[in-house]
C-alpha positions as CSV (number, residue, x, y, z in Angstrom):
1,X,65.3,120.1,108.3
2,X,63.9,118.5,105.0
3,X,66.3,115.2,103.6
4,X,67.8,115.4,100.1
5,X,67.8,112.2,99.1
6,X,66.0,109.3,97.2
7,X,65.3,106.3,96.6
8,X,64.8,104.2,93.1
9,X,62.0,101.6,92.8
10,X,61.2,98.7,90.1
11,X,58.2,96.6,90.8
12,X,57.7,97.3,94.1
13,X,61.6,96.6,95.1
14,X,64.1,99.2,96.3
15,X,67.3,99.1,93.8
16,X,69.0,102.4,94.9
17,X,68.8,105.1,97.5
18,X,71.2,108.0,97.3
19,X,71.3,111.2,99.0
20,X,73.7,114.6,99.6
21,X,76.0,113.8,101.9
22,X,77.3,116.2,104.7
23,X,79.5,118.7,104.0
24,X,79.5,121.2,106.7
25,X,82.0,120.5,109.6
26,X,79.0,122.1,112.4
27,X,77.0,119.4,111.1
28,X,79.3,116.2,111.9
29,X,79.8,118.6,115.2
30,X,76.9,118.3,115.9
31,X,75.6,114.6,115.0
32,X,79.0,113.5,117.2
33,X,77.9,115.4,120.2
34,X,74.3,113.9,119.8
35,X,75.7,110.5,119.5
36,X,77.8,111.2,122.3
37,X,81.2,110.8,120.9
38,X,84.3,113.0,120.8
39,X,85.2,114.3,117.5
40,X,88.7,113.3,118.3
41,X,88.6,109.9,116.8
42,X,88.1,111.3,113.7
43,X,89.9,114.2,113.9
44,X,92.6,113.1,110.6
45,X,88.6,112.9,108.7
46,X,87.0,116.1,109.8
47,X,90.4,118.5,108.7
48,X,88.8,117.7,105.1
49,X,85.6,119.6,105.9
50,X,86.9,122.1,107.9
51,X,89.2,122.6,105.1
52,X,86.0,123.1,103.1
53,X,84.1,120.1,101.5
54,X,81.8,121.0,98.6
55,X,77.8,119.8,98.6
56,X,78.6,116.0,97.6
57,X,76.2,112.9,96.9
58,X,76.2,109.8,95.8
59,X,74.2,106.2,95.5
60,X,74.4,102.5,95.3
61,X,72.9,100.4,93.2
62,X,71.5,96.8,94.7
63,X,72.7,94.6,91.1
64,X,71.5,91.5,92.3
65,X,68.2,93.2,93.4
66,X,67.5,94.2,90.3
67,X,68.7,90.5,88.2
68,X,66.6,89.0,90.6
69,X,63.6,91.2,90.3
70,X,64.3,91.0,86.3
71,X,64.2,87.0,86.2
72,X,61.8,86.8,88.7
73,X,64.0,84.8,91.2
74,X,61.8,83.7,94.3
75,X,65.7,84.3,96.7
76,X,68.1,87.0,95.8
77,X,70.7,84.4,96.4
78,X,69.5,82.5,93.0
79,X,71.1,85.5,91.5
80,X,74.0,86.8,94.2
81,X,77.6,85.1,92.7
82,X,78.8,84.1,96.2
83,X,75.3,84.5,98.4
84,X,76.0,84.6,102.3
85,X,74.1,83.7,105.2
86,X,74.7,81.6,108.4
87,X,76.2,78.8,107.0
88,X,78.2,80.4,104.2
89,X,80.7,83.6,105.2
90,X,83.2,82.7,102.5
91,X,82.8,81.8,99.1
């Protein structure tokens, strides 16, 4: 099974990676029974595709990646509004 997706590089650096999502309700079947859970739990989430989802994508783009691959900032935090690591979880 080949992998429709992608991703975006600048300089060397990752900025985005998008991809087609799933759409077919055998294929979340599936990936649930692999991973060993019961489709139950997301029973309310699965109607929509058994209902008939069409072929869908989509990507994110890393902003501060990018700014700070642009300036040439030696930590992404120089460029990331409210930065967090260990000692910071709120701004």
């Amino acid at each position: 099974m080949g992998s429709n997706s992608f991703d975006l590089l600048f300089r060397g650096l990752e900025l985005t990676t998008g991809g087609q999502r799933l759409h077919r309700p055998s294929d979340y079947a599936a990936a649930l029974e692999r991973a060993g859970q019961s489709p139950g739990v997301l029973a309310g989430y699965l109607d929509a595709f058994r209902h008939g989802m069409p072929p869908h994508g989509g990507f994110a783009i890393g902003l501060e990646r990018w700014v700070g691959r642009l300036t040439g900032a030696e930590n992404i935090r120089e460029v990331t509004l409210f930065a967090r690591d260990l000692n910071r979880l709120a701004p």
